[in-house]
C-alpha positions in Angstrom: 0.0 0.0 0.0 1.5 3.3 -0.9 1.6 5.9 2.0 1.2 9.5 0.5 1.1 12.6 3.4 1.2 16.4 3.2 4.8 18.2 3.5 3.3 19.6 6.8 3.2 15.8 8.7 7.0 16.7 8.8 6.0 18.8 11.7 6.0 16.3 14.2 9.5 14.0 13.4 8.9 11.6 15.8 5.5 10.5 14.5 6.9 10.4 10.5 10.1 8.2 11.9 7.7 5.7 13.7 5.7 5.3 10.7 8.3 4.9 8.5 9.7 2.2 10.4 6.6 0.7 10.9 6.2 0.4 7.0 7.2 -2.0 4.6 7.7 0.7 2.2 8.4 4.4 1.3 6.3 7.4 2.5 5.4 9.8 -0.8 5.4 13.8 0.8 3.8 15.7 -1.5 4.1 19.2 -1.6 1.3 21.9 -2.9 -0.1 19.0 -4.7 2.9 17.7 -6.3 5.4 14.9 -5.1 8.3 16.1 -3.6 10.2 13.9 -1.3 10.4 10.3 0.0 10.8 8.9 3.0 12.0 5.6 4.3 13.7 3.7 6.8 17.6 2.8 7.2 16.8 -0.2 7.1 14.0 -0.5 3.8 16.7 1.3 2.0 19.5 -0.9 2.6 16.9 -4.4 1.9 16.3 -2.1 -1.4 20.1 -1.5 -2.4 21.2 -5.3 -1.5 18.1 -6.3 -4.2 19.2 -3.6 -6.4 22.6 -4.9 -6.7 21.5 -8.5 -6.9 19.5 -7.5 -10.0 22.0 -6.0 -11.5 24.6 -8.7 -11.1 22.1 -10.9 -12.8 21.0 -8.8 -15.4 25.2 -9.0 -16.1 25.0 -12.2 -16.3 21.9 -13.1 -17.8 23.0 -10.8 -20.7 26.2 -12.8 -20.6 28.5 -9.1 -20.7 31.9 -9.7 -21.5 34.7 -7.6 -20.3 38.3 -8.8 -21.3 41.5 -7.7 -20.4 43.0 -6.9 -23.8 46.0 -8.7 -25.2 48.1 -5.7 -25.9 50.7 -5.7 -23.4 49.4 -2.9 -22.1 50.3 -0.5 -24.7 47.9 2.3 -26.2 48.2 4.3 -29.2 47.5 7.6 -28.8 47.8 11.2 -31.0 47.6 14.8 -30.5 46.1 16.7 -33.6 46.3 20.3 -34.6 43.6 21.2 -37.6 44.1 24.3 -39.2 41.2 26.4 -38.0 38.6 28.4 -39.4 37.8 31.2 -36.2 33.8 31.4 -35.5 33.0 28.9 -38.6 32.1 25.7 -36.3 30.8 24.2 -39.9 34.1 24.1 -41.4 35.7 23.3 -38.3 33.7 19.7 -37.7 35.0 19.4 -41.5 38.3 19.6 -40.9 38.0 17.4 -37.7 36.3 14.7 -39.9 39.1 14.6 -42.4 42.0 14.3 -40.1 40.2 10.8 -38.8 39.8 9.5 -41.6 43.7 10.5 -42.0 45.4 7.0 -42.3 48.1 8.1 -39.7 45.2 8.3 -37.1 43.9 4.7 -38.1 45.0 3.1 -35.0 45.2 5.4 -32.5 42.7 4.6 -29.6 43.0 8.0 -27.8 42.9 11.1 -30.2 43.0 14.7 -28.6 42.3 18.2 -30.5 43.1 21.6 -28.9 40.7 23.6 -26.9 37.9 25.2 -28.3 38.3 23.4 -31.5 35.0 23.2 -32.8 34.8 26.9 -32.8 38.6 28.2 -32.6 39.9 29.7 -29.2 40.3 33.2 -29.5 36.6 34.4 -30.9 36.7 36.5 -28.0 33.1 38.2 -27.3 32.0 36.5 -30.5 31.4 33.6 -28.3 28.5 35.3 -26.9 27.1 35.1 -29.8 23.5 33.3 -29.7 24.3 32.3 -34.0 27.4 30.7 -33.0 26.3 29.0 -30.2 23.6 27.1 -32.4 26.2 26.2 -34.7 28.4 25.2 -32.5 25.3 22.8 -31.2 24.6 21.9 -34.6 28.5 20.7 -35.7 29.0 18.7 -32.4 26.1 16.7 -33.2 27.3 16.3 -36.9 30.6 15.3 -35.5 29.2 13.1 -32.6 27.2 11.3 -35.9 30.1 10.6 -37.6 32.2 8.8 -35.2 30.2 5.9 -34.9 32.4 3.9 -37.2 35.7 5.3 -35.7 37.1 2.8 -32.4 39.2 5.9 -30.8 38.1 7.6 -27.5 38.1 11.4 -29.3 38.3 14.5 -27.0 37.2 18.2 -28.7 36.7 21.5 -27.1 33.7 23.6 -27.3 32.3 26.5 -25.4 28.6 25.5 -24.3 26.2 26.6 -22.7 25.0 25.9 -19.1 22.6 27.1 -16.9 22.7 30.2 -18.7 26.5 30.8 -17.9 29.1 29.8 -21.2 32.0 26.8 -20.2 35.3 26.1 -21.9 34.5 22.3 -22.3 36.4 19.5 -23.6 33.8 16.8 -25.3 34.6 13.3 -24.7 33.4 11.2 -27.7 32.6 7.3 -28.2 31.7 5.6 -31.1 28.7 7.8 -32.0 28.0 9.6 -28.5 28.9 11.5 -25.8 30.9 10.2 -23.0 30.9 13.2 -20.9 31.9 16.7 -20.9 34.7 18.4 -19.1 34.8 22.1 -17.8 38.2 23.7 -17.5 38.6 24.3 -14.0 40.7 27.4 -14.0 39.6 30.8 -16.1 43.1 33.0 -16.4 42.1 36.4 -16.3 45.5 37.5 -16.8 46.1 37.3 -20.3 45.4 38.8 -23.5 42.4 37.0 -23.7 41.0 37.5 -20.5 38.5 34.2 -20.4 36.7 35.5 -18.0 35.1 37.9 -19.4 33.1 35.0 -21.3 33.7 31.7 -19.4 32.7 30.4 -15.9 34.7 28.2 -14.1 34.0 24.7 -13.7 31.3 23.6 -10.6 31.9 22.2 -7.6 30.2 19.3 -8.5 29.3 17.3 -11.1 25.7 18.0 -12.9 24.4 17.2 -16.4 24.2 19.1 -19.3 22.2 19.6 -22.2 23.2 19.3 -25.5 20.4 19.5 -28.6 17.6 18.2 -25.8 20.2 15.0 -24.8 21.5 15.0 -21.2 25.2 14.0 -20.7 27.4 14.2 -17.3 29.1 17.5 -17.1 31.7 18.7 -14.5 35.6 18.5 -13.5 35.5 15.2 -11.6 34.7 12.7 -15.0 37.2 9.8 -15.9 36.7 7.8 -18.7 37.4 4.2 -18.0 37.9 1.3 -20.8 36.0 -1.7 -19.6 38.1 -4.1 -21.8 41.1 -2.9 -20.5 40.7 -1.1 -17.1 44.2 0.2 -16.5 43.4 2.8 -19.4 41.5 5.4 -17.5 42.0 9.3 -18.7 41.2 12.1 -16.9 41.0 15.5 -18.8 42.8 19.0 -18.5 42.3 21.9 -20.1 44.9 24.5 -20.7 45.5 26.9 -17.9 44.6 23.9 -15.4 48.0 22.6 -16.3 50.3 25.4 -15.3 48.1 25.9 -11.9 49.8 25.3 -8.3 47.2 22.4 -7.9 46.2 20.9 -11.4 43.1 18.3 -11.3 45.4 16.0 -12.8 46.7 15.5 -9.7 43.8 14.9 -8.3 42.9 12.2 -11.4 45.8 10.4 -11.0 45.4 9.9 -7.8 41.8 8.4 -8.5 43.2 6.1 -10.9 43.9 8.0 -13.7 46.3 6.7 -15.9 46.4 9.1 -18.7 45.7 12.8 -18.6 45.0 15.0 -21.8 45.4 18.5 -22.3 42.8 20.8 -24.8 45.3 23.3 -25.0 46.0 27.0 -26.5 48.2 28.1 -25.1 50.3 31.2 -27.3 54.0 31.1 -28.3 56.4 33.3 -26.4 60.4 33.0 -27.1 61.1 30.4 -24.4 57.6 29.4 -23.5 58.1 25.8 -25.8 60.7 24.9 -23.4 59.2 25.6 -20.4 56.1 24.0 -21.9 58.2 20.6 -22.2 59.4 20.6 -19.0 56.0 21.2 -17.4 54.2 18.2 -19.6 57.3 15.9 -18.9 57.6 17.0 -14.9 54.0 17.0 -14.8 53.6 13.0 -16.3 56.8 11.9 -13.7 54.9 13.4 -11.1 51.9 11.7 -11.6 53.5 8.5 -12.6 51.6 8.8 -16.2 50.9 9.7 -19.5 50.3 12.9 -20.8 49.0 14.2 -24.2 48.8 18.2 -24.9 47.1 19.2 -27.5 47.7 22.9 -28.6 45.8 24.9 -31.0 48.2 26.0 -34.3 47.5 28.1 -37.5 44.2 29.5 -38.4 44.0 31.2 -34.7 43.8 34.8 -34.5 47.2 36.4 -34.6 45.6 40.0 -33.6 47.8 39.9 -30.4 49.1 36.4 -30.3 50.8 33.7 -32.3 50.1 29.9 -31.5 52.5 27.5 -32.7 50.2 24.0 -32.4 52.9 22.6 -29.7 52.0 19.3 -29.4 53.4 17.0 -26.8 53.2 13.3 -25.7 54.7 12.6 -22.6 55.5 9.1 -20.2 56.5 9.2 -16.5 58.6 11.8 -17.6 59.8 10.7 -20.5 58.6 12.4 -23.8 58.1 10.0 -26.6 56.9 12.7 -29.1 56.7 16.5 -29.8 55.7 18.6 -33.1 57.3 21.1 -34.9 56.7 24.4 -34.0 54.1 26.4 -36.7 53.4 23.0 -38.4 50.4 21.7 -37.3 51.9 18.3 -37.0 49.6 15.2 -35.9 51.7 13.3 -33.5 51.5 9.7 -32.3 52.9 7.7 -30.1 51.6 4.5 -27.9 51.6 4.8 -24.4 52.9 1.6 -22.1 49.8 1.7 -19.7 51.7 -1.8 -18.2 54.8 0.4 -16.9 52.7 2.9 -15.5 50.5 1.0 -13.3 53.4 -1.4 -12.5 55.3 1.9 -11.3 52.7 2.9 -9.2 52.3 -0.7 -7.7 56.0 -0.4 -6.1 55.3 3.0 -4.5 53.5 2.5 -1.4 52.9 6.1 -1.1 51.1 6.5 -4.4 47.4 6.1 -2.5 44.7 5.5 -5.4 41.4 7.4 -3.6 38.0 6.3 -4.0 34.7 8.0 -4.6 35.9 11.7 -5.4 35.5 11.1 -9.8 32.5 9.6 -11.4 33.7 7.0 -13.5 32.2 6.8 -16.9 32.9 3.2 -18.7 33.3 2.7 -22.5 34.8 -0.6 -24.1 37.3 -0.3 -26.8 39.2 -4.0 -27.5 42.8 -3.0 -27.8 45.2 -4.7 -29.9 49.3 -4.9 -29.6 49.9 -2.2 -32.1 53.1 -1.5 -34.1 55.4 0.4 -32.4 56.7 3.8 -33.4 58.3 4.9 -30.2 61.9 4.1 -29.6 62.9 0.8 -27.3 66.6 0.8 -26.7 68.7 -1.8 -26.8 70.6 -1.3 -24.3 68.3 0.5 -21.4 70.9 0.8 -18.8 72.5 2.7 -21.2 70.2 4.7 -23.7 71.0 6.2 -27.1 75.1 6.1 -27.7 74.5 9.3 -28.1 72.9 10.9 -25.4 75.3 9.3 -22.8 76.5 12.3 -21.6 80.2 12.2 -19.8 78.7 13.8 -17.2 76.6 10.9 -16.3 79.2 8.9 -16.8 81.5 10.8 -14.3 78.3 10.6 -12.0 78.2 7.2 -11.9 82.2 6.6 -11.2 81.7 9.1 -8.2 78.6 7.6 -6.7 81.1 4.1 -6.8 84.1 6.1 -5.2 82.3 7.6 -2.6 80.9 4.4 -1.5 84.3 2.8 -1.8 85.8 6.2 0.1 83.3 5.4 3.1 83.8 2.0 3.8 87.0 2.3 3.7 87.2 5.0 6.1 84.2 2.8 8.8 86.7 0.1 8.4 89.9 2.0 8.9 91.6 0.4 6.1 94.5 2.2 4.0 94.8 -0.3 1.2 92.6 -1.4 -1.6 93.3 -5.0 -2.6 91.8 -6.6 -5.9 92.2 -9.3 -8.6 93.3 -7.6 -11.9 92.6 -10.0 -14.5 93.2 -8.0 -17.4 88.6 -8.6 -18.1 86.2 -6.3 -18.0 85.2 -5.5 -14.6 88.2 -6.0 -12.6 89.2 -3.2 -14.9 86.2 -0.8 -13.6 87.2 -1.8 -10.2 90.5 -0.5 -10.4 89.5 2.6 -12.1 86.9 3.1 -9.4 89.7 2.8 -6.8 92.1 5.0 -8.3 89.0 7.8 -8.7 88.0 7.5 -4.7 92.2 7.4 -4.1 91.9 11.0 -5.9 89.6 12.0 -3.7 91.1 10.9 -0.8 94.2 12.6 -1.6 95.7 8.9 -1.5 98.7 7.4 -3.4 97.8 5.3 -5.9 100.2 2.9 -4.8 98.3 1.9 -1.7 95.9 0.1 -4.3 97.2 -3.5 -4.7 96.3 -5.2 -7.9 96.7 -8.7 -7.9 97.2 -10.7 -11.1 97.1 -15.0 -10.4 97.4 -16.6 -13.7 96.3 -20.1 -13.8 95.3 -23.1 -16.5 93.3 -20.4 -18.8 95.4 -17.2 -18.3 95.5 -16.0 -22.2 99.0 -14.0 -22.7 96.3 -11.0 -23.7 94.7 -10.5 -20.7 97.6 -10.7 -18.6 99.8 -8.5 -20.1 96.6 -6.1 -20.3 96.4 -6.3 -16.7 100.4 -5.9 -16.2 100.2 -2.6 -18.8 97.4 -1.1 -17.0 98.7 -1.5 -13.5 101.9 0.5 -14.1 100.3 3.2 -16.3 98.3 3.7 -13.7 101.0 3.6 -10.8 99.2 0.8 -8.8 101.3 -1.6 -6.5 101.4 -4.8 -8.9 101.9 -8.5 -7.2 102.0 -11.7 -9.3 101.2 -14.7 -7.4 100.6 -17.8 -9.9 98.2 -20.2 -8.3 98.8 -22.9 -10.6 100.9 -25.3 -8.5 98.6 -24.5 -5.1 95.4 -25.7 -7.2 97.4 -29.2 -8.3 98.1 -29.8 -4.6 94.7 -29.0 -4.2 93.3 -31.4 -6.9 95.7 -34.3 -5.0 94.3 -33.2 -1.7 90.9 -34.0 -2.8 92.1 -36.9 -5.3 90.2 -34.7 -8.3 92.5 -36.1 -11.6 94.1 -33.0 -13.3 92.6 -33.8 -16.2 89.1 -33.9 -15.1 87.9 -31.0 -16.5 84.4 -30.4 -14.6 82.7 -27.9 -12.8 85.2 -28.5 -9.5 88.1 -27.5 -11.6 86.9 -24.6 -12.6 85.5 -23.3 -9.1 88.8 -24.7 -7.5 90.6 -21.9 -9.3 87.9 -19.3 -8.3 88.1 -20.2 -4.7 92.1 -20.2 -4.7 92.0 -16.7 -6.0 89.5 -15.6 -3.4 91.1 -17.1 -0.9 94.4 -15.3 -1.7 92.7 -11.6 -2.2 91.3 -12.3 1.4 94.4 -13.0 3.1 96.6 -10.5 1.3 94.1 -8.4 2.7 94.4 -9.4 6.0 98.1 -9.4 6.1 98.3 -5.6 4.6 95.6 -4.3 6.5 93.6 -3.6 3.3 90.3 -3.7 2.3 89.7 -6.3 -0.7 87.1 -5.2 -3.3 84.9 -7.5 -5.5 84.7 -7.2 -9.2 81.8 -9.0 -10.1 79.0 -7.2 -11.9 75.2 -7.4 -11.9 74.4 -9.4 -14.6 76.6 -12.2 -13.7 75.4 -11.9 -10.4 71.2 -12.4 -11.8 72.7 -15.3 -13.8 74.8 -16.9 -10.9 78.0 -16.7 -13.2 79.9 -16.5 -10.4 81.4 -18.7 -8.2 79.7 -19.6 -4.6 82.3 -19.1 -2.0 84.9 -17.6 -4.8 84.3 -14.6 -6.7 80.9 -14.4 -5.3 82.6 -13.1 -2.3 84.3 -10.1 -1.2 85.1 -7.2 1.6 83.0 -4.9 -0.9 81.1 -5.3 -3.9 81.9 -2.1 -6.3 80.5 -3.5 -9.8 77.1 -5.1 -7.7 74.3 -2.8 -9.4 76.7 -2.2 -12.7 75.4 -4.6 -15.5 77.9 -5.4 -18.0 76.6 -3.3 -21.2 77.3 -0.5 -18.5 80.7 -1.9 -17.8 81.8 -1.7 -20.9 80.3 2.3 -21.4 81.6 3.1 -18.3 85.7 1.8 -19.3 85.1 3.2 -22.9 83.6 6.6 -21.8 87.2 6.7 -19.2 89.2 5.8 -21.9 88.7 9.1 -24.0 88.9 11.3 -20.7 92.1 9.7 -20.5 94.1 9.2 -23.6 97.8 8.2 -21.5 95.2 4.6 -21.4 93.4 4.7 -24.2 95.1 1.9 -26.4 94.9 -0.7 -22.9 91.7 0.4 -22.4 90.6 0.0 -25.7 92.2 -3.8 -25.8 90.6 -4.7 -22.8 86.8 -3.7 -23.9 88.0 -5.8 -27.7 89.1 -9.0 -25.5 86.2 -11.6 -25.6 84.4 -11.6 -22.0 85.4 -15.1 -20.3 86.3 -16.6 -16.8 89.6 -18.1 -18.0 89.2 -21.5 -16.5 89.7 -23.9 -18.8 93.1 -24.6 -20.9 93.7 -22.2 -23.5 93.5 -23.5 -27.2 96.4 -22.7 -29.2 97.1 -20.3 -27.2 94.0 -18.4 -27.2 91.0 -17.9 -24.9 88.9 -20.9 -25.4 86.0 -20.3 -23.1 83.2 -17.3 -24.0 80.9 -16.6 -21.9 78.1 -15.3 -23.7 78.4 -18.9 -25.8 77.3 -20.6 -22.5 74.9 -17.7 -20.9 74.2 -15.8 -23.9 74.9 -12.2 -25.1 75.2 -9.9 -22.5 73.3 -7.3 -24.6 70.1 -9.1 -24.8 70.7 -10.3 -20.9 70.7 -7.1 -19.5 67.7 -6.1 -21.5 66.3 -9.0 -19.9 67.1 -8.1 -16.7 66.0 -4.5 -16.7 62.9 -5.3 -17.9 62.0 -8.5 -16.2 63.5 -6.4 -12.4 62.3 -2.7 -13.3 59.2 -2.8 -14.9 58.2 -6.4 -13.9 57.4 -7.2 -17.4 55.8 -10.4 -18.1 58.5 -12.7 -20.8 56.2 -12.9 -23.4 56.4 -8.3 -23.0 59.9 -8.5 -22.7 60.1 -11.6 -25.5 58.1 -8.9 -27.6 60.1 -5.5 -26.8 63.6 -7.4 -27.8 62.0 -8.5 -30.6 61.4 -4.8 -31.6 65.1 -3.6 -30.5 66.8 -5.9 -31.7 65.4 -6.2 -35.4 67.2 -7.7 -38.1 70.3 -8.4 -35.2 68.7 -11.4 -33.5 65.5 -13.3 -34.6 62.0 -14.0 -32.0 63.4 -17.5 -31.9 66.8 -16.6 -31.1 66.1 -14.4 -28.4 63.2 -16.5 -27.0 66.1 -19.5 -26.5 67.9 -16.8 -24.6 65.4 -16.0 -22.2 64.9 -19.2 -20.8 67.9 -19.5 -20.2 67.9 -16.0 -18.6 65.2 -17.1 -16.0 66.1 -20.8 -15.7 69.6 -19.8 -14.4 67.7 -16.4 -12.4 66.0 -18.4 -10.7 68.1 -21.3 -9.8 70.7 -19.0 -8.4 69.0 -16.9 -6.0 70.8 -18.3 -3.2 74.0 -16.7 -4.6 72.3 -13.6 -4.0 70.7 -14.4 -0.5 74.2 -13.7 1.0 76.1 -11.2 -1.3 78.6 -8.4 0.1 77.5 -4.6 0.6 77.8 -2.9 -2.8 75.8 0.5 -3.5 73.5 1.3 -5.8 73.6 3.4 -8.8 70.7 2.9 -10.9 67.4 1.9 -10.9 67.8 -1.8 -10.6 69.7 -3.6 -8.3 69.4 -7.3 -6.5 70.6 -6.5 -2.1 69.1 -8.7 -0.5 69.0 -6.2 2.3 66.6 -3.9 0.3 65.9 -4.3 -3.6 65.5 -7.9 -4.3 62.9 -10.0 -1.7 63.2 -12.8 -3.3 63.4 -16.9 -1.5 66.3 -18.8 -2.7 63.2 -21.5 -3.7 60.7 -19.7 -6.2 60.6 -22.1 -9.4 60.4 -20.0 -12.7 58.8 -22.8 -14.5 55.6 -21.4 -15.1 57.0 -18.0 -16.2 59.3 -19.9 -18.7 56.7 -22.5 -19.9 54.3 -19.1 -20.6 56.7 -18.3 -23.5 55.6 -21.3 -26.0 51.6 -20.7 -25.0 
């Protein structure tokens, strides 16, 4: 039975509260004859919501609504477009805005962004309170709206429209033939040339609707626009000025799950104001841990007071993976790794996701792995060749001295011993101690470099290590350890020509054993050579190189290694040629016999190039990458240098020997940190010795 009672029962509380809790249903209170509010009881309304929500889990899945995570890797293409504009002719506009999607450049991209105020063109001034070009304006979006049923991108345009009788700066979101939602800008400079305030209001406090051609569509500053198929793409919208504010809403979007902000932008060109515009965008998407595409308005704008160059920017974690030409109204296009982002954002407990301050607005657009057009290095530890700037180098070299400088300072040492070998990274390690000697204001012969030549000592590497001790003015000491392994090898009753594994680690103990105690009988400090990528694939020996006083190369893969000897070399041309011989040798252990004389056993034939290891590690350690993502991004780098097969044989082994030697790095020495990935067990790698990587390996042929 429906309960209906006058507005003025409210009079008495008590009597309407009893009544509604005696009731199985709703009370109607009409006011002046007309219904005006309901009333019901705590707990009718939650019985109501709980069936509510029951019926709308069935109706999902009676109607059987599927929602899959696409199978892209996580990456999104995405453009920023700059139309040439026709100012007040909205007509013309939605004409150009057709035409540039249908552009085959923007065929693929599933997020397309146009500057602010595109429909009409931004700087109409007063004529945007103009009642003609409002109804145009009206007209066009609906034209446009129309004609994007066929198109699978998530479009964003700006328009002024009107509200409540006030005029908004709006960005339109658009799906597939209708409106997702439209977004206010929040802040109206009134500073400029311009002076937007003359004709726009500022955004609400909260979210309404608003009308467009008689259709209703949610209107305000707190919208996100969430794919359903893949719900880590969720893009929250800017406008302009919002940007360059002390408190942008982008923060607040990102920190309701936002993954990608855009920018409807038109903003003017001022000598300098392109650079500072970069920095902002890139600043802006490290900040926020995420993408961000700006969109800025170009030619056709008026140029009564002001020039606009159609700056367009695309932005990751701040990186920036595209930018247009100044003046050119460039389209730009780029895909965005949504995977990295929320993966980032996973390891940084402080980076709170809020809930309940945005409404979210879902749309489902399938996306596909698309063909990449932004640059995936080869070598990420690294970067382009040519953007390794010596300074970075140098910075690297002095974060490893100073480490060295304070241990050896807590430990009171005043001697540096290590194993020269004439390789790779004992090489780093003795450049590392002659840098922190400098600093100390140390003689460099208080650094004791130790050559033992053994079965597999090539005449190269030894007289390499023997040129650059006394070039360098180190204290050089030869102790061959060939007749203390053979006593060793009777000791245990291993036959001298057994050539297994215990011959090999016999000679890698030896040589520990003798760094240590050289140590110990100089009062020195002995330092450990042994980089990070032999340490993730346990190429090391347990209880032999695997130990030391002090790991210097720990967090240094060996791509960096190299970098790091070659970019000394040219600061230092009295080394150059032993440098340069040293980085030409072929990378080995030197355990096994020498063949005619010559280094018979290369290690990248056994664990595989150190190139496409390191890739592996940095992706599979920093961004957590699944291997068939990281089997798909080497694929792309390394193009026409090392086939899908080739590298997919490579990667099993990567994380069949990862994983198996975990207990290697359990118990490793202090060594600091100088990137972004390193394995301590004390703070960056949490990882039990146990963990089987069969399942990740076996994922590779699925």
């Amino acid at each position: 039975m429906i309960k209906i009672k006058p507005i003025t029962e409210l009079r008495d509380t008590n009597k309407i509260s009893e009544e509604a809790h005696r009731s199985d249903g709703p009370i109607f209170i009409t006011k002046n004859g007309y219904n005006d509010l309901v009333i019901m009881s705590d707990e009718f309304y939650h019985q109501q919501f709980k069936q509510c929500t029951k019926e709308a889990i069935k109706k999902y899945k009676d109607e059987n609504i599927s929602l899959p995570q696409s199978e892209c890797f996580g990456f999104v293409k995405v453009a920023c477009v700059t139309p040439e504009v026709h100012l007040c002719d909205p007509k013309e506009n939605e004409k150009e805005i057709e035409k540039l999607l249908l552009s085959p450049e923007l065929k693929n991209a599933k997020v397309i962004v146009f500057p602010e105020l595109s429909i009409s063109g931004y700087s109409c001034r007063d004529l945007f309170l103009q009642n003609g070009l409002q109804e145009e304006i009206d007209k066009n979006i609906t034209k446009l709206v129309t004609f994007t049923k066929n198109i699978d991108s998530l479009i964003f345009v700006g328009a002024p429209l009107l509200h409540k009788n006030s005029l908004y700066n709006c960005a339109i979101a658009i799906f597939k033939g209708r409106i997702l939602g439209v977004v206010p800008k929040t802040h109206i400079p009134n500073y400029n040339e311009f002076y937007e305030a003359r004709q726009f209001k500022r955004a609400p406090n909260e979210n309404e609707e608003i009308s467009i051609n008689g259709k209703y569509y949610p209107f305000g500053a707190k919208l996100l626009f969430r794919n359903a198929a893949y719900q880590k793409m969720i893009v929250g919208v800017e406008i302009c000025e919002d940007l360059w504010v002390a408190n942008p809403p982008s923060t607040d979007a990102a920190l309701s799950g936002a993954t990608i902000i855009v920018n409807l932008s038109a903003s003017n060109e001022l000598v300098g104001k392109s650079e500072y515009r970069r920095k902002l965008v890139e600043m802006t998407s490290a900040r926020l841990i995420s993408a961000y595409l700006y969109a800025c308005s170009g030619n056709g704008e008026s140029t009564t007071d002001l020039v606009f160059a159609g700056h367009n920017l695309i932005c990751e974690n701040g990186t920036l993976l595209e930018e247009s030409n100044l003046f050119s109204n460039d389209t730009i296009i780029s895909e965005i790794d949504l995977e990295k982002l929320s993966n980032e954002r996973k390891k940084i407990n402080t980076y709170q996701i809020k809930n309940g301050e945005f409404e979210i607005i879902d749309f489902e657009l399938p996306l596909e792995i698309p063909s990449l057009s932004r640059s995936i290095e080869k070598n990420p530890f690294i970067g382009k060749a040519d953007s390794f700037a010596s300074e970075r180098y140098r910075l690297i070299l002095k974060m490893q001295a100073m480490g060295l400088k304070k241990r050896l300072e807590a430990s009171k040492n005043t001697k540096v011993i290590l194993g020269l070998s004439g390789g790779l990274d004992s090489t780093l390690a003795l450049l590392v101690a002659l840098e922190t000697f400098k600093i100390m204001k140390r003689p460099s012969k208080d650094i004791i470099a130790l050559t033992l030549p053994s079965f597999g000592t090539s005449k190269r590497t030894y007289e390499n290590a023997v040129q650059l001790a006394r070039q360098t003015n180190v204290t050089l000491k030869e102790i061959n350890i060939t007749e203390a392994i053979k006593q060793h090898f009777k000791d245990i009753k291993l036959d001298e020509n057994d050539r297994s594994i215990t011959f090999e680690n016999a000679q890698a103990r030896e040589r520990t054993q003798i760094l240590m105690d050289y140590a110990n009988k100089v009062g020195g400090l002995m330092v450990g050579t042994g980089d990070l990528s032999e340490l993730c694939l346990g190429w090391t020996t347990y209880g032999g190189d695997h130990l030391s006083m002090y790991g210097l190369n720990s967090s240094i893969p060996k791509t960096l290694v190299k970098e790091l000897i070659r970019q000394y070399a040219l600061d230092h041309r009295e080394i150059f040629e032993t440098l340069n011989d040293i980085l030409l040798t072929p990378i080995s252990p030197e355990l096994l016999l020498l063949e005619k004389g010559e280094i018979a056993q290369k290690t990248e034939d056994v664990v595989g190039p150190y190139e496409l290891n390191d890739f592996f590690i940095y992706y599979f350690l920093r961004h957590n990458f699944s291997p068939k993502k990281i089997l798909f991004l080497a694929s792309h780098a390394y193009e026409g240098i090392y086939s899908p097969e080739v590298i997919k044989n490579w990667l099993k082994k990567f994380l069949t020997r990862f994983f198996n030697n975990q207990f290697k790095r359990s118990c490793l020495p202090d060594g600091i940190k100088v990137g972004s990935v390193a394995i301590s067990p004390r703070g960056d790698l949490r990882m039990p010795s146990d963990a089987s990587g069969q399942a990740l390996i076996d994922s590779l042929d699925e």
